[in-house]
C-alpha positions in Angstrom: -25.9 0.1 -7.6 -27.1 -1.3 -4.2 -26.5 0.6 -0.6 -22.5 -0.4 -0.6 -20.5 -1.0 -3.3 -20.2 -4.7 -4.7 -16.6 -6.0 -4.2 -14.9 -7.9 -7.1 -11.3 -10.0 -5.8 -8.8 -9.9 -8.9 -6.5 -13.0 -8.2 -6.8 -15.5 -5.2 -3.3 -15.1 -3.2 -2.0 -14.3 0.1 -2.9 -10.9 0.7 -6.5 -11.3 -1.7 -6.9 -13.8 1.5 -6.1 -11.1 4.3 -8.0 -8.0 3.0 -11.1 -10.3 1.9 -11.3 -11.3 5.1 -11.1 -8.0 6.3 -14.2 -7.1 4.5 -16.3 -9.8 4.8 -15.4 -9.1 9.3 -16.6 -5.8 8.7 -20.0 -6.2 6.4 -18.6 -5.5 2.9 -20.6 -6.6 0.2 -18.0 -9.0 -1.4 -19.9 -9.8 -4.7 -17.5 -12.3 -7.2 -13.8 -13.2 -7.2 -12.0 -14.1 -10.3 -8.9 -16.4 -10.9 -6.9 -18.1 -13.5 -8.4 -21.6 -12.7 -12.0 -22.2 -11.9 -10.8 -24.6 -9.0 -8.7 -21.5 -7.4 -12.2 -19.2 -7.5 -14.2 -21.8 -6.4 -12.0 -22.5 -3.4 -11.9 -18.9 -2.9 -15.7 -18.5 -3.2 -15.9 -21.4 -0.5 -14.1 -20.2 2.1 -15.5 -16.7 1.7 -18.9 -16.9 1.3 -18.5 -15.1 -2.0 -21.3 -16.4 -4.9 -20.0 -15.8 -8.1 -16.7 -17.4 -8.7 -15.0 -16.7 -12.4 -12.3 -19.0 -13.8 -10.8 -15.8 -15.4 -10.1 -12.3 -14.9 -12.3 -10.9 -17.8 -15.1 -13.0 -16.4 -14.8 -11.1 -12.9 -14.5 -7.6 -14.6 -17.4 -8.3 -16.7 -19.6 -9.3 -14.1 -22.4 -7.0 -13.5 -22.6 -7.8 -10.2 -19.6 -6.0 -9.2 -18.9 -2.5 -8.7 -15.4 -2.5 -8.0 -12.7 -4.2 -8.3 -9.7 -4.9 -6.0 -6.2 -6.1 -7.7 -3.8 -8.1 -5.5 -1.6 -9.2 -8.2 2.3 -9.4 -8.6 3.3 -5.3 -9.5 4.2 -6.3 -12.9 0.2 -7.4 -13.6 -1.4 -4.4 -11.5 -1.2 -2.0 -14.6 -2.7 -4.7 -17.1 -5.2 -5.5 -14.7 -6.3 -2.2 -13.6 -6.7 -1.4 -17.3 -8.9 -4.6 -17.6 -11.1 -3.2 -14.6 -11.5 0.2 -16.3 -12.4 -0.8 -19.3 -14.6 -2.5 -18.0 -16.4 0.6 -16.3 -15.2 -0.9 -12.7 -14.0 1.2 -9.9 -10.5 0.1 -9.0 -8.6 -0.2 -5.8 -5.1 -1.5 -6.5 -2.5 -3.5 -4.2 0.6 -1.4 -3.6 3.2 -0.7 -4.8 0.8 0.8 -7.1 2.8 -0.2 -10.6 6.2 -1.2 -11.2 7.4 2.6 -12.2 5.9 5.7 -12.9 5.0 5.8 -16.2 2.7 2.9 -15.8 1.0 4.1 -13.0 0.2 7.5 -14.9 -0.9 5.5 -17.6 -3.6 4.1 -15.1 -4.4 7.6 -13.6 -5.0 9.0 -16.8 -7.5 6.3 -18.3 -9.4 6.1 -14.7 -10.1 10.2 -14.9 -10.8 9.5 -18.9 -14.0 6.9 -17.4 -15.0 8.8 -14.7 -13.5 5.9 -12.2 -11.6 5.8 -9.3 -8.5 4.5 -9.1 -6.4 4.3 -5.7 -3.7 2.4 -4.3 -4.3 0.3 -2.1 -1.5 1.5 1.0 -3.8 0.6 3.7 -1.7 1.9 6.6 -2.4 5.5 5.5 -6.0 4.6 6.8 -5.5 2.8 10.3 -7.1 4.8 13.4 -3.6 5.4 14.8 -2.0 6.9 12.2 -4.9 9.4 11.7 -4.4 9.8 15.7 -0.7 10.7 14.4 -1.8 13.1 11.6 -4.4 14.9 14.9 -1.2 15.0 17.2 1.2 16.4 14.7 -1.2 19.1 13.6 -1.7 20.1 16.9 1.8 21.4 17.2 2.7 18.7 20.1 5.6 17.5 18.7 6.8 21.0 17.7 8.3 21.6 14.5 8.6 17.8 13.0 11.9 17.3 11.3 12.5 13.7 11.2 11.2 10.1 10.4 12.9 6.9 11.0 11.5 4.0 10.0 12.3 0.3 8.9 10.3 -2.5 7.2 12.1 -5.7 7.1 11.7 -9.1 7.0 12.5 -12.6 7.0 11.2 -14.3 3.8 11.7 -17.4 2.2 14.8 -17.5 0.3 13.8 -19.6 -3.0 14.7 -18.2 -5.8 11.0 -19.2 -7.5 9.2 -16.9 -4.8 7.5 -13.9 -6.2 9.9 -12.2 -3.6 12.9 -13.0 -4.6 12.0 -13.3 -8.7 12.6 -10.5 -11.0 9.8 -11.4 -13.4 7.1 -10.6 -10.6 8.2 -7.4 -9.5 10.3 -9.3 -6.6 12.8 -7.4 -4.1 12.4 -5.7 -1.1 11.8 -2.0 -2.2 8.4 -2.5 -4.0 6.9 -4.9 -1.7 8.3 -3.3 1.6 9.8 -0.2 1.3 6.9 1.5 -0.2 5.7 1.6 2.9 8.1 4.1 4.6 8.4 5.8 1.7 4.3 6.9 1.9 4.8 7.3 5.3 7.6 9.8 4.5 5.5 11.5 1.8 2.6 11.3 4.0 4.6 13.4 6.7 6.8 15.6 4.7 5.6 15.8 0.8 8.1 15.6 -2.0 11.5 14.7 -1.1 14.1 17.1 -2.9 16.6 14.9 -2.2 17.0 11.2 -3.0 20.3 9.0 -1.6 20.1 5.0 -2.0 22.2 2.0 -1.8 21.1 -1.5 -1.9 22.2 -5.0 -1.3 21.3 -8.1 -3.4 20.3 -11.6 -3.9 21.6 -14.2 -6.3 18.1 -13.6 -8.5 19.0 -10.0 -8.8 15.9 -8.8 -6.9 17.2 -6.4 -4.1 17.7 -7.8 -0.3 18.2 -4.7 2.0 17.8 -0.8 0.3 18.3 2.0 2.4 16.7 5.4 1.6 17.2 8.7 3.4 15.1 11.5 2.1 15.5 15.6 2.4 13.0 17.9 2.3 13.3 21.9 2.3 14.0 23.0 5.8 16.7 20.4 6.7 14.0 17.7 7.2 14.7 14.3 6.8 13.4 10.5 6.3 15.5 7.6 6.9 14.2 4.2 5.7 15.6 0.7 5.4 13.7 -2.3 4.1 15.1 -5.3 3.8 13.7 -9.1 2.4 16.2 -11.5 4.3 16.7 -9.8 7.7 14.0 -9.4 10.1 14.2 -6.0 12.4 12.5 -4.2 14.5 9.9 -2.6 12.5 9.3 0.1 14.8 9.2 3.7 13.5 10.0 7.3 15.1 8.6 10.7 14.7 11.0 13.5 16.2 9.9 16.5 16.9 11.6 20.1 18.3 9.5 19.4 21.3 9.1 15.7 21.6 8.7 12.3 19.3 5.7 9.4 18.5 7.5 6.1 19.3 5.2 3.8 16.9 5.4 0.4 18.0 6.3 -2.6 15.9 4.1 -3.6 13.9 4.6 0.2 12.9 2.8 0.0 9.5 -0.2 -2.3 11.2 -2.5 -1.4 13.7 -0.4 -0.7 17.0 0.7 1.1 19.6 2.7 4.5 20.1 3.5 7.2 23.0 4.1 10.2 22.3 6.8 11.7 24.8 8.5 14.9 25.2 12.2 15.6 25.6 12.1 15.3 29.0 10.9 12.1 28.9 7.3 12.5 30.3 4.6 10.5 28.2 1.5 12.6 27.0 -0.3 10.1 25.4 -0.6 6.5 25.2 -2.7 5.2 22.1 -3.7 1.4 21.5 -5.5 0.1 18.4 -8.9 -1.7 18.8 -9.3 -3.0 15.6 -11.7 -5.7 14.0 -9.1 -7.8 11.7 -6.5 -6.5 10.3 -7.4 -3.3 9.7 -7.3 -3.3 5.6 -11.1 -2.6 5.4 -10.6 0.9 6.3 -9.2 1.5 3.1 -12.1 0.1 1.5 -14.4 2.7 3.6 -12.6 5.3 1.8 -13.1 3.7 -1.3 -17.3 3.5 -0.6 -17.2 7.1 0.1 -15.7 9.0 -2.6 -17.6 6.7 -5.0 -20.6 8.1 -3.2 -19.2 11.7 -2.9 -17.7 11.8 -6.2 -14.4 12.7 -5.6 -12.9 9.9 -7.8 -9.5 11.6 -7.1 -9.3 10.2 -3.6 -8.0 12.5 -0.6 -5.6 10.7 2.2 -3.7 9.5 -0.6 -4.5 11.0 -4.1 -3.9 9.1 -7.3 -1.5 11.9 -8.2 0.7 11.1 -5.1 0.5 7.8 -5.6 1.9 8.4 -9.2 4.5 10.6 -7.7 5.6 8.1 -5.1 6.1 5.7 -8.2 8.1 8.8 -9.4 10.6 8.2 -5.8 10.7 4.6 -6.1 11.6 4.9 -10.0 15.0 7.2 -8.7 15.8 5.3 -5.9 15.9 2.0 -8.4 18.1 3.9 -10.9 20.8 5.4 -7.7 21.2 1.2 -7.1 20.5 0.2 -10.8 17.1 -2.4 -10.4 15.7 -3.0 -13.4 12.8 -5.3 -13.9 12.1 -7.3 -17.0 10.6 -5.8 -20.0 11.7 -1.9 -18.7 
């Protein structure tokens, strides 16, 4: 293995585009990049600098060039394709939403400690400087006892029906692609919820347009979330304290802005980001180090609570009765 790990790219789409070029802006050792065409990696390869371009997905994994491979497939692919990386004896980072459901993504955990690999999903915000400001801050007691989150993820995407968004058959709808991220925000503040309550709107495909989430925890805490696929809000999130709040500035989930303010409305701290890109290497830092360390288990965000956050999404889905193909 050289100094840094060797990056493999599983699958040639829009956000393969955005974290690749995250890497290659911050001096990742992006290796080979595998597609379902040879035209699609070549292009790929082109615009990347990237020198081994495979016209298949076992053709990446089996390069031995590459030391770990990123999936940014549909959901419904990421456990086939994580397998396909495993097997292969490649560590895997994985787009999120980790799996469609639960029991897929403990398949994945299970074979990944079987090989001695890691496996981690690939929920990039957990990484970004300002959150981990926000995790310092809320540890210091500042905002007193925290006892709420409210946060929304929603957007304005294209309506046609044949967009992995709005199609059933790709994992479509605004829960797995959107609302995961409040949801590990929520688990990231609070842990487990021991309460779940849902309800959900839909499009004419079936895939779900808005889903609103509140979560309780023990100690009257709560998490309100809404996502939503055809309505574009704020996306702005809120910590509330007992003794005063983070205001996290849209884009909340990216790297931003936030004050933190006490009830009295003075302002203790301003933070801004200063970040090369978009921020999505980070993630892939903490992949490169517990490779190195050995702790294939990860530690921000564990492949067991990535498997339980499957475990929320999988109850939510059943309170406003989502069902993908082949469940």
């Amino acid at each position: 293995m050289t100094e840094r790990l060797r990056w493999g790219i599983l699958a040639t789409g829009w956000i393969s585009h955005l974290f690749t070029s995250d890497l290659k802006a911050n001096g990742f050792d992006v290796r080979a990049v595998g597609s379902r065409s040879q035209e699609a990696a070549d292009a790929f390869a082109a615009e990347f600098g990237i020198p081994n371009a495979h016209a298949s997905y076992e053709a990446l994994v089996a390069d031995p060039e590459v030391d770990v491979i990123y999936v940014g497939t549909p959901h419904p692919m990421h456990a086939a394709n994580a397998r396909l990386a495993l097997e292969a004896g490649k560590h895997v980072l994985v787009e999120k939403s980790f799996t469609v459901n639960a029991r897929e993504a403990r398949e994945i955990a299970e074979l990944a400690a079987s090989e001695g690999l890691l496996v981690l999903e690939a929920m990039w915000t957990r990484y970004l400087p300002h959150m981990a400001r926000i995790r310092e801050i809320i540890e210091a007691g500042t905002l007193g006892d925290v006892r709420s989150l409210i946060a929304d993820h929603t957007q304005k995407l294209p309506d046609d029906p044949a967009h992995r968004i709005n199609a059933l058959e790709l994992g479509g709808g605004a829960l797995l692609d959107l609302g995961i991220y409040p949801i590990s925000f929520a688990w990231d503040l609070f842990g487990p919820p021991t309460t779940v309550q849902s309800t959900a709107t839909y499009k004419t495909t079936g895939a779900d347009a808005q889903v609103a989430v509140v979560l309780g925890y023990d100690g009257g805490r709560i998490a309100t979330t809404v996502s939503a696929s055809d309505l574009k809000g704020p996306n702005v999130a809120t910590v509330l304290g007992t003794e005063a709040r983070i205001e996290i500035d849209a884009v909340w989930y990216s790297p931003t802005s936030f004050r933190v303010i006490a009830h009295d409305g003075t302002v203790l701290e301003t933070y801004e980001s200063e970040v090369v890109g978009r921020g999505m290497h980070f993630q892939a830092e903490a992949v490169e180090r517990h490779v190195a360390a050995g702790t294939l288990a990860g530690d921000l965000l564990t492949i067991d609570e990535s498997v339980a956050i499957m475990g929320t999404l999988d109850t939510i889905r059943e309170q406003i009765g989502l069902r993908y193909p082949g469940e």
